[in-house]
MARFI-729593 format. One line per 3 residues: number of its first residue (from 0); their letters; for each residue x, y, z of N, C-alpha, C. Coordinates in steps of 0.02 Angstrom, whole numbers. Example, Ala and Ser with C-alpha at 12.3 -4.5 7.8 and 13.67 -1.06 7.14 Angstrom:
2
0> as> 660/-284/390/615/-225/390/660/-165/390; 642/-112/354/684/-53/357/645/2/394
This chain:
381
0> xxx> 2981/5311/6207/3048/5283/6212/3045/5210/6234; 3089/5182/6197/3103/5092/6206/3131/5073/6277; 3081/5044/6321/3120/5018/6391/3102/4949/6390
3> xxx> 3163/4913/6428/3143/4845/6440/3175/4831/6535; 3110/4795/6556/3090/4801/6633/3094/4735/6636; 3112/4728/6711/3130/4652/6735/3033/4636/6761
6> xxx> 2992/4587/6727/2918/4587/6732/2918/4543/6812; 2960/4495/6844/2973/4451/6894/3024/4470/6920; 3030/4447/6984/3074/4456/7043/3109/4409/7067
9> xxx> 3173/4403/7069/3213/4344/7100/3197/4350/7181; 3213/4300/7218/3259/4245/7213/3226/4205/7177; 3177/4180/7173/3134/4117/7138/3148/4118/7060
12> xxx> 3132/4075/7041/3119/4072/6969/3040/4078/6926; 3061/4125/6878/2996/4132/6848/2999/4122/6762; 2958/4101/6745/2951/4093/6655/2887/4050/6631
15> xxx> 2880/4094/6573/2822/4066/6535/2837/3996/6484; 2909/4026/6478/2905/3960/6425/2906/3946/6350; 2866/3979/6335/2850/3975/6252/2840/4043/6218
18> xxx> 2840/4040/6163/2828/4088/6109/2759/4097/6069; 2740/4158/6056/2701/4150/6013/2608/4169/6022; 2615/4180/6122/2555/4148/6146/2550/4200/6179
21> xxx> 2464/4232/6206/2437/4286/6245/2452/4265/6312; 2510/4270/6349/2519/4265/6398/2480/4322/6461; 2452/4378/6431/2418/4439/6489/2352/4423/6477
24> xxx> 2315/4422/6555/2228/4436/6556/2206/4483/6519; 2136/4498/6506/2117/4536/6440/2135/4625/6477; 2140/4616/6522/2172/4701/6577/2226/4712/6550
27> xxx> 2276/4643/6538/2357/4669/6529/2362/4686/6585; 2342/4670/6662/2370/4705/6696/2415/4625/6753; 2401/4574/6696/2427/4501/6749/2449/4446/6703
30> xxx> 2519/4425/6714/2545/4396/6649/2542/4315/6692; 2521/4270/6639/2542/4197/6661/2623/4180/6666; 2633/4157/6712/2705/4118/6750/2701/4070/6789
33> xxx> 2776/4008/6789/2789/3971/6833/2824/4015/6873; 2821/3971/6938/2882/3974/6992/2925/3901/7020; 2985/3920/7004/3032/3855/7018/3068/3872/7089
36> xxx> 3093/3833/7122/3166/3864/7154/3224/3827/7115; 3217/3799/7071/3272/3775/7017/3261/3809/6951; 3318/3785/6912/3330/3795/6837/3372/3769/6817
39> xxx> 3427/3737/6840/3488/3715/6819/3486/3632/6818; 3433/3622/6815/3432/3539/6781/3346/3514/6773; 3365/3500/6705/3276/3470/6669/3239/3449/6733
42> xxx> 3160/3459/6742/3128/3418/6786/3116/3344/6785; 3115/3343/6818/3110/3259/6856/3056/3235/6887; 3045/3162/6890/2963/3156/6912/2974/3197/6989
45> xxx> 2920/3213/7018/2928/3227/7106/2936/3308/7098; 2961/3341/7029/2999/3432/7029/2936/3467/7035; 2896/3502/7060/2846/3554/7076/2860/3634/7044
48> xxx> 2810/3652/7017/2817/3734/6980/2746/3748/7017; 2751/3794/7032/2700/3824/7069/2686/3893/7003; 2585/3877/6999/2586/3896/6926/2530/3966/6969
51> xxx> 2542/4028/6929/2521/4088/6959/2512/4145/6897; 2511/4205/6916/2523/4287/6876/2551/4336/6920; 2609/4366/6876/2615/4420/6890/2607/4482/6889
54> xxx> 2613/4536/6934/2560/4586/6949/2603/4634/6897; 2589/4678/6848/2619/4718/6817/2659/4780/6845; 2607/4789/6892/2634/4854/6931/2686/4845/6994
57> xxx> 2645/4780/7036/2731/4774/7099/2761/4717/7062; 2773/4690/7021/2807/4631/7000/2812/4572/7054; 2753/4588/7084/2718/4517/7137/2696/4440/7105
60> xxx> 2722/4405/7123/2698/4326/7097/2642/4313/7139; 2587/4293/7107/2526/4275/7173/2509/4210/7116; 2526/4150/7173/2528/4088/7166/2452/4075/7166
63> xxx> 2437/4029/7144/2361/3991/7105/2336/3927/7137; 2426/3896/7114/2397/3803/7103/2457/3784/7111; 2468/3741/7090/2546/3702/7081/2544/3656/7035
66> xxx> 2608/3637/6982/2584/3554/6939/2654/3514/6929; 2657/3476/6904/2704/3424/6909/2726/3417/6799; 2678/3450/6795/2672/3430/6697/2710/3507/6684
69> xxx> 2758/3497/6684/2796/3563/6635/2868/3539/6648; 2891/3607/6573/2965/3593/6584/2994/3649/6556; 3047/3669/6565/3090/3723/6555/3084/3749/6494
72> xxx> 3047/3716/6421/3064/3737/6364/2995/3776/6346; 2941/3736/6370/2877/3745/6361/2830/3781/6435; 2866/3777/6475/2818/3793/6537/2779/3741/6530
75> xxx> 2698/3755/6561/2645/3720/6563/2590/3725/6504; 2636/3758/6454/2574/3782/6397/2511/3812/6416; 2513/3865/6451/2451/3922/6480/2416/3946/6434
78> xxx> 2376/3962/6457/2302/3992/6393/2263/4034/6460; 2239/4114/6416/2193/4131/6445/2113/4103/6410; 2084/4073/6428/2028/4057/6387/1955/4104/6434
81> xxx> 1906/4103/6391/1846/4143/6411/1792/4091/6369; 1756/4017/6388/1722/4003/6348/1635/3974/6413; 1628/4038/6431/1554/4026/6469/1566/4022/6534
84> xxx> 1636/4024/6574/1658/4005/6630/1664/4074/6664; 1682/4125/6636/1719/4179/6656/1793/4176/6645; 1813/4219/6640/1894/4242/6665/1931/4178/6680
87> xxx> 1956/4118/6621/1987/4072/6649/2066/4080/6626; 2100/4035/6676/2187/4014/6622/2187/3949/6619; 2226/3915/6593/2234/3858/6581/2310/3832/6609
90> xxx> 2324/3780/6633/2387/3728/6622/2376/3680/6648; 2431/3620/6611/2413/3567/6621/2444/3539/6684; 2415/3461/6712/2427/3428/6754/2423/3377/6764
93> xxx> 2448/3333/6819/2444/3252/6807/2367/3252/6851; 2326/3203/6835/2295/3172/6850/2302/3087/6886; 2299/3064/6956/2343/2979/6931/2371/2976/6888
96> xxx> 2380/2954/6849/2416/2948/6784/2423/2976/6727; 2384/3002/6717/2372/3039/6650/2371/3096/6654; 2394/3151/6607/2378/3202/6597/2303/3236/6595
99> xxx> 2311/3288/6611/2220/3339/6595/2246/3404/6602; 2214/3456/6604/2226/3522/6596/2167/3551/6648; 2210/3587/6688/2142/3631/6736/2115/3709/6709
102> xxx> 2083/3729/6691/2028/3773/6684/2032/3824/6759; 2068/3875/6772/2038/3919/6830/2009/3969/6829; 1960/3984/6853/1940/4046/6859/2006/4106/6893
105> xxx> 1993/4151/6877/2035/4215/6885/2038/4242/6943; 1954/4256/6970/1929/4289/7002/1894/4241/7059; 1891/4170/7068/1849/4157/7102/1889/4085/7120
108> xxx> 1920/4073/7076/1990/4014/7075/1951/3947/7087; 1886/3956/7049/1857/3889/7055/1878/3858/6985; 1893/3793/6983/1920/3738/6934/1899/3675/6914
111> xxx> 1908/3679/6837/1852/3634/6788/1908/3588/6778; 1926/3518/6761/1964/3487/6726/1952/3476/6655; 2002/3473/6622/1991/3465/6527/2039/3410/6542
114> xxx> 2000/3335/6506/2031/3276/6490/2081/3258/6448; 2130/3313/6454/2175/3319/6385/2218/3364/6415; 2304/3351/6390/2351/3418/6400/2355/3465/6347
117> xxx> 2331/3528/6355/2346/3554/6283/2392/3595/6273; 2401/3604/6193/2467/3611/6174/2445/3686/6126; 2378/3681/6113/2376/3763/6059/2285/3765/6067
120> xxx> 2267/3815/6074/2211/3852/6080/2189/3881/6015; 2130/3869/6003/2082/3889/5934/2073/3979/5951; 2050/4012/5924/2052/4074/5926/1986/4093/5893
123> xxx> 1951/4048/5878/1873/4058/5858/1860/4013/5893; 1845/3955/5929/1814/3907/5940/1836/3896/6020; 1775/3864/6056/1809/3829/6132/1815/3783/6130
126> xxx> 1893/3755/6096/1902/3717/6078/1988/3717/6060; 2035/3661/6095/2101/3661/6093/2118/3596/6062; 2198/3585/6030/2225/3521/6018/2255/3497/6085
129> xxx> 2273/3443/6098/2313/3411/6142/2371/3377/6116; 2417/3367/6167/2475/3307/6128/2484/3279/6210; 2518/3219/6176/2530/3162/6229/2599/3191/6282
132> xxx> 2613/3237/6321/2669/3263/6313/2699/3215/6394; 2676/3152/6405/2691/3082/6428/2738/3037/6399; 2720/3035/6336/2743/3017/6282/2805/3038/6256
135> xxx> 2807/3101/6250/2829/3149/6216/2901/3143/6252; 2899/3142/6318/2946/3163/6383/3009/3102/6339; 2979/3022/6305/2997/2987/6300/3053/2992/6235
138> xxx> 3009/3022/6180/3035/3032/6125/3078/3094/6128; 3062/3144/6139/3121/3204/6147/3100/3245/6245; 3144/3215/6271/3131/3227/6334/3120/3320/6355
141> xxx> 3160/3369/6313/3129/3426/6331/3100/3443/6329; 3040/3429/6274/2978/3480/6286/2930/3421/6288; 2939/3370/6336/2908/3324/6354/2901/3325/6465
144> xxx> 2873/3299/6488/2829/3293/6568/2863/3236/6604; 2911/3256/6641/2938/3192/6676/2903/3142/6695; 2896/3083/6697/2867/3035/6713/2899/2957/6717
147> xxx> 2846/2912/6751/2896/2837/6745/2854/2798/6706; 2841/2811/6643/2824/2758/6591/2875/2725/6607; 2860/2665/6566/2908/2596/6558/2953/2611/6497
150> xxx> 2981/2641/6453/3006/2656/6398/3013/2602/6349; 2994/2538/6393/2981/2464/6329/2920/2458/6313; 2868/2512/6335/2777/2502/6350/2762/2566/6280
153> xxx> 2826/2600/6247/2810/2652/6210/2783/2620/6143; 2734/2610/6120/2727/2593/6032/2779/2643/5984; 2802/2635/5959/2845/2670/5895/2791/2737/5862
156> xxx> 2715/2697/5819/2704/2721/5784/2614/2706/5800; 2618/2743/5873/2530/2722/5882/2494/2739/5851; 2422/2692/5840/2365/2707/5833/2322/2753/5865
159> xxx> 2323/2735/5944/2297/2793/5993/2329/2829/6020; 2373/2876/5984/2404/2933/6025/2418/2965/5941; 2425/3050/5938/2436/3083/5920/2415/3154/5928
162> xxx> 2351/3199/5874/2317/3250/5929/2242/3228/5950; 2235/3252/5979/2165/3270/6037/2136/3351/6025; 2074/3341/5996/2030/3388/6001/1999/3400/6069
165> xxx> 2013/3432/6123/2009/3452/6183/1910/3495/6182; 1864/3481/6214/1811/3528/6194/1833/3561/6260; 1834/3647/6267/1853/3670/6333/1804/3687/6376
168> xxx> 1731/3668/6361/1674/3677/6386/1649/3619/6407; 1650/3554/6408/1615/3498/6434/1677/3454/6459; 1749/3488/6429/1813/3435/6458/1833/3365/6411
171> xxx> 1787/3367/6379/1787/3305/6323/1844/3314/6276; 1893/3253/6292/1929/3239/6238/1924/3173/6165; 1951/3193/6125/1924/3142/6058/1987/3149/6005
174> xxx> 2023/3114/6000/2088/3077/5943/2057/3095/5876; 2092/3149/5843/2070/3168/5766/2126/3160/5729; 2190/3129/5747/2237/3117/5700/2302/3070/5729
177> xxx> 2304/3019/5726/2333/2965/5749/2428/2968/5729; 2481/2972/5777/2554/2971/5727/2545/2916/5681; 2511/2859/5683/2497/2792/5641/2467/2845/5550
180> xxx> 2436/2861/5550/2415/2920/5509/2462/2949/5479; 2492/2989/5497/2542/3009/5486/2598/2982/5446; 2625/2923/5489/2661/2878/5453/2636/2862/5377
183> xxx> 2579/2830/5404/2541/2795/5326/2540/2822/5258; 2532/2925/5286/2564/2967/5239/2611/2967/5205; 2670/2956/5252/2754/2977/5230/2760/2905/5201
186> xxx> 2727/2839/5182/2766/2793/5146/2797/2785/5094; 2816/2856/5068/2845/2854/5014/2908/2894/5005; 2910/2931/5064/2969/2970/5095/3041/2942/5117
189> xxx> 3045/2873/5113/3103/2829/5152/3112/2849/5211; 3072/2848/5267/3089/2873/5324/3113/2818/5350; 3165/2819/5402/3185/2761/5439/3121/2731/5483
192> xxx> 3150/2687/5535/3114/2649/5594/3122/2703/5640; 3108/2697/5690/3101/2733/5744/3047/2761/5793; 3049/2814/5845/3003/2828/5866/2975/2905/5844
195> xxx> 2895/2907/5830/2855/2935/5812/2837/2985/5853; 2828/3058/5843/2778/3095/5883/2770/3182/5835; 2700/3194/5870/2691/3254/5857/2718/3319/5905
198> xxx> 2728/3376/5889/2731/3431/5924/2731/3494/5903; 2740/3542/5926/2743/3638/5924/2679/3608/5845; 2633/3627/5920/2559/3628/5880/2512/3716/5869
201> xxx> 2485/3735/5818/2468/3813/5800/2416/3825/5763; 2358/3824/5779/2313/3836/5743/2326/3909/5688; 2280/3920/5651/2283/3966/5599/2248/4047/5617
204> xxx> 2230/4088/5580/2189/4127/5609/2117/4157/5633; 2112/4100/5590/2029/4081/5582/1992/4042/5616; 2057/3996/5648/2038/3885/5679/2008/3858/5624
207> xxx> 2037/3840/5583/2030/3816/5531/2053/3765/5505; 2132/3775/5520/2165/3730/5497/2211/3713/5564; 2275/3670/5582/2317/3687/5618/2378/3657/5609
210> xxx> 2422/3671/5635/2488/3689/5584/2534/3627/5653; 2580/3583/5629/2599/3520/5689/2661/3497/5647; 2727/3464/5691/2770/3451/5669/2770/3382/5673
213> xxx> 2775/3331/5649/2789/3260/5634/2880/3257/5633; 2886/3206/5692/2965/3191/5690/2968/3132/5707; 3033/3110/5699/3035/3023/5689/3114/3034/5735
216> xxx> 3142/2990/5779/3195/2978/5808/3260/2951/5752; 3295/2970/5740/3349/2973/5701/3426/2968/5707; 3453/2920/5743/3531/2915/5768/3510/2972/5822
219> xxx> 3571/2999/5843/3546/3040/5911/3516/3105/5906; 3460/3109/5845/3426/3169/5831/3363/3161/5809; 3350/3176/5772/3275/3181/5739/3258/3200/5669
222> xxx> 3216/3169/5643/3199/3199/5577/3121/3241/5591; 3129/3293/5556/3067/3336/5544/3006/3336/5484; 2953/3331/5492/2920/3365/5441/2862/3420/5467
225> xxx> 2818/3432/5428/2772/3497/5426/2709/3489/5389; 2655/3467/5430/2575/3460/5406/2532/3498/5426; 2467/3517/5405/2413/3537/5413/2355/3485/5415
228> xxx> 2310/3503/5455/2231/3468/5437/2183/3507/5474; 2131/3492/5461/2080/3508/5466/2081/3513/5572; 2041/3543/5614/2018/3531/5644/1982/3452/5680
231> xxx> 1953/3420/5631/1918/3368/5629/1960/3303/5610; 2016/3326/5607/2053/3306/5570/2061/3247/5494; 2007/3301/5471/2015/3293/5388/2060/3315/5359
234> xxx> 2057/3320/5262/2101/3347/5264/2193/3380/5269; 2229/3317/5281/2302/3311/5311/2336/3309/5229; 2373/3374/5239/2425/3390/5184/2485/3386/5215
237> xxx> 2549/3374/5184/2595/3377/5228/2627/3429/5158; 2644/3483/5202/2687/3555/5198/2763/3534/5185; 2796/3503/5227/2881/3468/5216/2883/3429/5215
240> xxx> 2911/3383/5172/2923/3295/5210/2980/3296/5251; 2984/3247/5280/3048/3198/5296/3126/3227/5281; 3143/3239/5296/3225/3242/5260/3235/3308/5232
243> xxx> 3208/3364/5263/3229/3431/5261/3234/3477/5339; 3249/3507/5361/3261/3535/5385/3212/3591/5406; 3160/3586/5478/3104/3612/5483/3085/3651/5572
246> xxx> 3104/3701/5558/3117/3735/5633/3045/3757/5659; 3031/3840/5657/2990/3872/5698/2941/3900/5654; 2890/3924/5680/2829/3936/5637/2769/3988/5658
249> xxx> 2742/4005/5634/2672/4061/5636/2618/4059/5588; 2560/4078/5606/2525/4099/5549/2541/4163/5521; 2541/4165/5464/2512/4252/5447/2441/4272/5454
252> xxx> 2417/4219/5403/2339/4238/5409/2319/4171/5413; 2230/4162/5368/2202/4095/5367/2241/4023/5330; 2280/4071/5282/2333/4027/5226/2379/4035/5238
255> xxx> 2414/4074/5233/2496/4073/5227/2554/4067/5309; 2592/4032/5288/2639/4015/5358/2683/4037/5350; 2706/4049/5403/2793/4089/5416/2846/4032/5457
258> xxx> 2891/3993/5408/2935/3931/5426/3002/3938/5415; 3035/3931/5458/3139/3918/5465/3126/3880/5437; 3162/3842/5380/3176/3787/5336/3221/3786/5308
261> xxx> 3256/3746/5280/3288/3746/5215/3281/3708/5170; 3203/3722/5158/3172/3664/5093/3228/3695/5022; 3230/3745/5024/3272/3810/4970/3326/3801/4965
264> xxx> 3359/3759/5020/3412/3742/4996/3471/3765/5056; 3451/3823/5069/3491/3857/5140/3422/3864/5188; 3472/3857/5277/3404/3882/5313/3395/3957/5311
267> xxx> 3323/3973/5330/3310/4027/5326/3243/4037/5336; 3200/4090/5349/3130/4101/5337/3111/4117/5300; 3049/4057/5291/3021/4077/5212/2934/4083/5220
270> xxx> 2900/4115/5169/2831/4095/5170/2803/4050/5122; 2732/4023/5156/2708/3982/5123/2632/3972/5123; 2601/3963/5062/2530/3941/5054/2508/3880/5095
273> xxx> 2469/3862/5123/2435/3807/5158/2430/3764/5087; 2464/3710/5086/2446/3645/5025/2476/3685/4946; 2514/3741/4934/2529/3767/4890/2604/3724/4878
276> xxx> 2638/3729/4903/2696/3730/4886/2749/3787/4879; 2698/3836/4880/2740/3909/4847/2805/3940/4878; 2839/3918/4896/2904/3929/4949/2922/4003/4919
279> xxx> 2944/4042/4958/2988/4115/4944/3007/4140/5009; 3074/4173/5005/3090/4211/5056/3073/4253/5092; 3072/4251/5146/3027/4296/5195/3080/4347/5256
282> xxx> 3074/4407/5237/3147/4449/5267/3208/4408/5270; 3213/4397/5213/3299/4382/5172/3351/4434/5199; 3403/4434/5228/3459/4461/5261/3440/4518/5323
285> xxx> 3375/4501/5348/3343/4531/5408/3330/4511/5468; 3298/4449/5441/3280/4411/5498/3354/4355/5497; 3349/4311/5548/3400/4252/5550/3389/4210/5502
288> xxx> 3435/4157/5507/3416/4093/5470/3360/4070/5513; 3354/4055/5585/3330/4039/5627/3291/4073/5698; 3221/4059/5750/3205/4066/5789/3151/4076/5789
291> xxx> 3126/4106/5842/3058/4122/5872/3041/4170/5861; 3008/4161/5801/2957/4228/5771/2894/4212/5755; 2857/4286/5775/2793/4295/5771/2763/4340/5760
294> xxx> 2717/4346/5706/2667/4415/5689/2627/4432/5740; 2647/4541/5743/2605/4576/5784/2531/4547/5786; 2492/4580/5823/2421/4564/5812/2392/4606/5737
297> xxx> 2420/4675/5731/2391/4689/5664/2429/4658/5596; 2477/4621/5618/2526/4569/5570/2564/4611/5541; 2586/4668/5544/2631/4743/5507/2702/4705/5539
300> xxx> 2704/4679/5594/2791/4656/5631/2803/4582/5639; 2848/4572/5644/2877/4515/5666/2899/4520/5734; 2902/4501/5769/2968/4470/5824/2989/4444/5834
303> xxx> 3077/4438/5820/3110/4364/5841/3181/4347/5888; 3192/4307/5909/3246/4308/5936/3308/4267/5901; 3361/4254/5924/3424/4214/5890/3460/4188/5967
306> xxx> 3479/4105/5947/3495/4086/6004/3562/4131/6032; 3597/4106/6075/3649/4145/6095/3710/4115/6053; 3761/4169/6032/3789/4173/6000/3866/4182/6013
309> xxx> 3908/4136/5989/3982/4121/6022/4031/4193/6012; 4065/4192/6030/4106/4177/6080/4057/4205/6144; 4032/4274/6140/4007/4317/6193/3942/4284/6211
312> xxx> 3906/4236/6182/3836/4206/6208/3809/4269/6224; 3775/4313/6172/3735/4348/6183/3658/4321/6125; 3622/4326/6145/3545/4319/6106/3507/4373/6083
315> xxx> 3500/4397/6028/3478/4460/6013/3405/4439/6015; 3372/4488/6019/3292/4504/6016/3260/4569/5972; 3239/4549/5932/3243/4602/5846/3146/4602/5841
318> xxx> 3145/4675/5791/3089/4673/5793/3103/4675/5692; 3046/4670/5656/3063/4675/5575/2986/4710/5570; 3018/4756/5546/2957/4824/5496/2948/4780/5450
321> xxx> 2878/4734/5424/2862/4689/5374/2863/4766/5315; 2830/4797/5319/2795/4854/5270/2866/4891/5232; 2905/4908/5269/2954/4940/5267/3019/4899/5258
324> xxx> 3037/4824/5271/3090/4783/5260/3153/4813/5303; 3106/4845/5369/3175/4856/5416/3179/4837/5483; 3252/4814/5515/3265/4790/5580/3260/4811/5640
327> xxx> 3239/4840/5684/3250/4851/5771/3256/4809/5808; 3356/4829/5810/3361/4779/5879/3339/4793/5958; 3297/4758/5964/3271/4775/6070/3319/4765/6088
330> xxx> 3368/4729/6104/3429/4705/6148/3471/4633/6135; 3505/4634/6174/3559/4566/6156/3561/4558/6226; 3549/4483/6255/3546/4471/6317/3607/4411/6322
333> xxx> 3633/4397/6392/3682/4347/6408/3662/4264/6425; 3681/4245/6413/3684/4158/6432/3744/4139/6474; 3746/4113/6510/3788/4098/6503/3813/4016/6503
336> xxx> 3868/3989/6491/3887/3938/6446/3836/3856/6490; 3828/3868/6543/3759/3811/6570/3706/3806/6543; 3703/3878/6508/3627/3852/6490/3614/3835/6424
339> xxx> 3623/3766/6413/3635/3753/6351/3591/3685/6341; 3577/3643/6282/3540/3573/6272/3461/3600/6313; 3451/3528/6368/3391/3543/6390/3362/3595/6447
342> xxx> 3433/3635/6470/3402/3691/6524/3404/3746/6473; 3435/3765/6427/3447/3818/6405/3390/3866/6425; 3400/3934/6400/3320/3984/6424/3325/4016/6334
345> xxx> 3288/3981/6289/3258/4037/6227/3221/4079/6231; 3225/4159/6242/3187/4226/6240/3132/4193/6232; 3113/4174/6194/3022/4161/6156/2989/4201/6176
348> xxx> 2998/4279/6112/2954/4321/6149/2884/4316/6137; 2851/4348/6163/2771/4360/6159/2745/4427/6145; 2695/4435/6091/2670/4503/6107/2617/4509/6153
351> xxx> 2595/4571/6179/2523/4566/6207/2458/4576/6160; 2414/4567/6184/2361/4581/6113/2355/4643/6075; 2365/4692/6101/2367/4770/6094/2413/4782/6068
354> xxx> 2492/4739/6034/2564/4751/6015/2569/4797/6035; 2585/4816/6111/2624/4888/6131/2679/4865/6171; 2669/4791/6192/2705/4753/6236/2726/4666/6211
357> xxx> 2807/4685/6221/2816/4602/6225/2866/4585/6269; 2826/4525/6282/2885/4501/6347/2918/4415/6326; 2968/4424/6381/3008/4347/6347/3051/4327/6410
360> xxx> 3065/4303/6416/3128/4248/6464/3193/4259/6426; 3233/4247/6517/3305/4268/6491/3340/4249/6556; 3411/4238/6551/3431/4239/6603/3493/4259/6620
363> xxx> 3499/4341/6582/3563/4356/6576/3576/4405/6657; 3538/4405/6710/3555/4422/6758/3561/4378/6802; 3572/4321/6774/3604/4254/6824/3536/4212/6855
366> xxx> 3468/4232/6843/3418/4206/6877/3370/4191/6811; 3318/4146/6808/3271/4143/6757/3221/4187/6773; 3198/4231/6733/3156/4298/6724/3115/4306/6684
369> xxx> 3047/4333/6672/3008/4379/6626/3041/4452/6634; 3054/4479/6576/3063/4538/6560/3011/4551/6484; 2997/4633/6516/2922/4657/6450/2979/4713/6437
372> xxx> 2967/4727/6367/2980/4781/6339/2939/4823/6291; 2958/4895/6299/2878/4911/6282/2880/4948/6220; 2850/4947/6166/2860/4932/6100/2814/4991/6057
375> xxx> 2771/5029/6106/2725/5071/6084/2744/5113/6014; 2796/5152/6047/2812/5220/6011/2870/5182/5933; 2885/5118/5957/2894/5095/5889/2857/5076/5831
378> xxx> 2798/5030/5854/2761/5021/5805/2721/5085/5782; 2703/5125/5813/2662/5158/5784/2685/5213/5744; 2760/5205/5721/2805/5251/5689/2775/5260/5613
């Protein structure tokens, strides 16, 4: 039977943040989380999240570290990684000035620095992308790191900033694809002037390829597109240009992607070949036009959520039988009308590796929360 459990404990605030990502140790028995005593306004330089796991069984927070590099949309971008260290997690942090990412052990809470903030983890390789998310804070401040750059010190369309091949074993970072790059691509797209950046970065299933959004500042919004490259960053196809409409994303497998778009004409989710072109609908009147979806680990499900929805601001959280072309709704949770622009809370659920479990953020009991729901006796129907 389908239950969904509060995974954190108020008064404090707790959340992961993002979608898409192995948030539990390889036990499943300890999920990555912040702790705030706020939520109700974006961070600010000086705001502290005290970065930790929670215990599955007492829904205990046992604090780690603390960092200054996160924000309400993204958390700290956590990773459990295992590359020669033991039992590590990952999130990022300021360094003096700059960003890096700490490396902890689990068990022994000794800590490596990685010269880079990262943003997506290889899944064959010890080895992550980074993004400038300094930078980032500048160009779209939510899923960007409070800070006091100079905002006249920003280049538009740098040479040295875009991603970072992170090595997670020696800490070594190295620039494999420049926004200057990028640009040089789209000159034929009419893109306006403006400011440049990458983000919601995803390797493939193999680490092979990795999957990055290119956006350009646009009157008081943004324009989107959708590339691939290589690791090494060879290789750079761009998937969407400029001047369509380009939301959320997954792998399926080594090739094909799962993208909100409305290259088609309406938004919606569609699939797609890596460098094909091959656009087609992907759970047409099942899934939303829009959100945070992601394939089980045996790739048979989807999970997605839908923002909250007027008048009642409720957010549904749906599961889609790929095999079968059918819906399970988990629940419809509350918002209420504050949490909207840059505090809002999006579910972004997560599965665990085992798909028996997914958990997500919410904050329809008035506090920011992990809640898991447990998914067993569905999938295995």
């Amino acid at each position: 039977m389908m239950t969904i459990d509060r995974l954190s404990s108020p008064p404090k605030h707790h959340f992961y943040g993002y979608y898409g990502i192995e948030a539990w140790d390889p036990s499943r028995q300890y999920h990555l989380s912040l702790e705030t005593n706020f939520h109700e306004h974006r961070p600010a330089v000086g705001d502290v999240a005290s970065v930790g796991l929670i215990d599955r069984e007492t829904h205990a927070f046992i604090p780690y570290a603390s960092t200054g590099a996160f924000n309400l949309q993204q958390g700290s971008m956590m990773h459990w990684v295992d590359v020669g260290f033991g039992d590590e997690f990952t999130f990022n942090d300021w360094e003096d000035e700059g960003l890096v990412s700490r490396a902890m052990n689990f068990h022994t809470r000794e800590t490596r620095t990685i010269h880079g903030a990262i943003a997506a983890l290889s899944p064959t390789q010890p080895v992550a992308v980074g993004l400038n998310f300094a930078r980032m804070a500048h160009c779209r401040a939510v899923v960007g790191y409070a800070n006091e750059m100079d905002p006249n010190s920003i280049q538009p369309r740098p040479t040295d900033d875009g991603l970072f091949l992170l090595d997670l074993r020696d800490g070594s970072a190295n620039l494999i694809l420049s926004v200057a790059d990028v640009i040089r691509e789209s000159r034929n797209m009419n893109i306006p002037d403006g400011l440049a950046w990458f983000n919601h970065v995803l390797f493939n299933t193999d680490g092979t390829r990795v999957l990055f959004f290119g956006r350009l500042r646009y009157g008081d919004g943004f324009l989107s597109s959708l590339w691939t490259v290589n690791p090494d960053g060879s290789n750079l196809i761009c998937q969407i240009p400029f001047g369509n409409k380009v939301s959320h994303f997954d792998w399926r497998n080594e090739s094909s992607i799962l993208i909100s778009s409305d290259v088609m004409g309406e938004m919606q989710f569609l699939e797609v070949t890596d460098g094909k072109g091959d656009f087609k609908p992907f759970g047409a009147g099942i899934l939303p036009q829009d959100g945070h979806a992601s394939f089980s680990p045996d790739r048979n499900w989807v999970v997605c959520d839908t923002y909250p929805k007027n008048p009642q601001r409720l957010a549904d959280l749906i599961l889609y039988d790929i095999r079968r072309g059918k819906k399970v709704m988990l629940g419809q949770f509350y918002s209420e009308e504050i949490f909207t622009g840059d505090i809002r809370c999006d579910l972004h659920p997560r599965w665990s590796s085992d798909g028996r479990v997914i958990t997500f953020d919410s904050v329809h009991e008035g506090s920011r929360q992990i809640y898991l729901v447990d998914v067993a006796e569905i999938i295995s129907q």
